[in-house]
N, C-alpha and C positions, 0 to 999 in steps of 0.2 A: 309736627304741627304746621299746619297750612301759612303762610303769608295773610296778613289781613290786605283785604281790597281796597284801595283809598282812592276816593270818588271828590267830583268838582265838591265843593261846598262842607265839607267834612271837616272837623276841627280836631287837631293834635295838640298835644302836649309837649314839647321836644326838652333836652333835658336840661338845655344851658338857656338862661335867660337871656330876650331881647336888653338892649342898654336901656329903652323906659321901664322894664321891671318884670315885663310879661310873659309868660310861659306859652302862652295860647296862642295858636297861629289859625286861620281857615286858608285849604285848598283850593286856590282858583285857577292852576293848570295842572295835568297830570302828562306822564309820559316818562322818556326818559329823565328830564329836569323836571322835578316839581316846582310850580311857584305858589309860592306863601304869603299869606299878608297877616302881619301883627294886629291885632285882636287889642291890644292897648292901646296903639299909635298910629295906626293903619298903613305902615311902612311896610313897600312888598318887595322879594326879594328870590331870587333864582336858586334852587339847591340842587343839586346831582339825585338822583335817584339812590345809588348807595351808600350815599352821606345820609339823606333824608333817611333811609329806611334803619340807620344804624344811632342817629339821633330821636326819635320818637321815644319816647318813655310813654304815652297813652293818646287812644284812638277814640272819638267820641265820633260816627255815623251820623249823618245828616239825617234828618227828620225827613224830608221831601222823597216822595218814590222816584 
């Protein structure tokens, strides 16, 4: 099974909740650290690429071409 691609602006699910509550994060840098910002609380925060790709429980695709 292929890698999904995860693009600026893309929203994930990761599996262990933020401290406000939140599960939802959106992508506002990609690369080898992804940066995330909370979708609750709008707290953003630096994650490793194989942390990020091993914490994801669901991938929700930006709408925007």
């Amino acid at each position: 099974m292929d890698k999904p691609k995860y693009e600026i602006n893309d929203t994930v699910e990761l599996k262990k909740a933020h401290p406000c509550g939140s599960h939802s994060w959106q992508i506002w840098r990609t690369g080898i650290d992804f940066g995330l910002k909370c979708l609750g609380c709008g707290h953003r925060i630096m994650m490793p690429r194989k942390d990020f790709e091993r914490a994801v429980k669901k991938h929700f695709p930006s709408a925007q071409p």
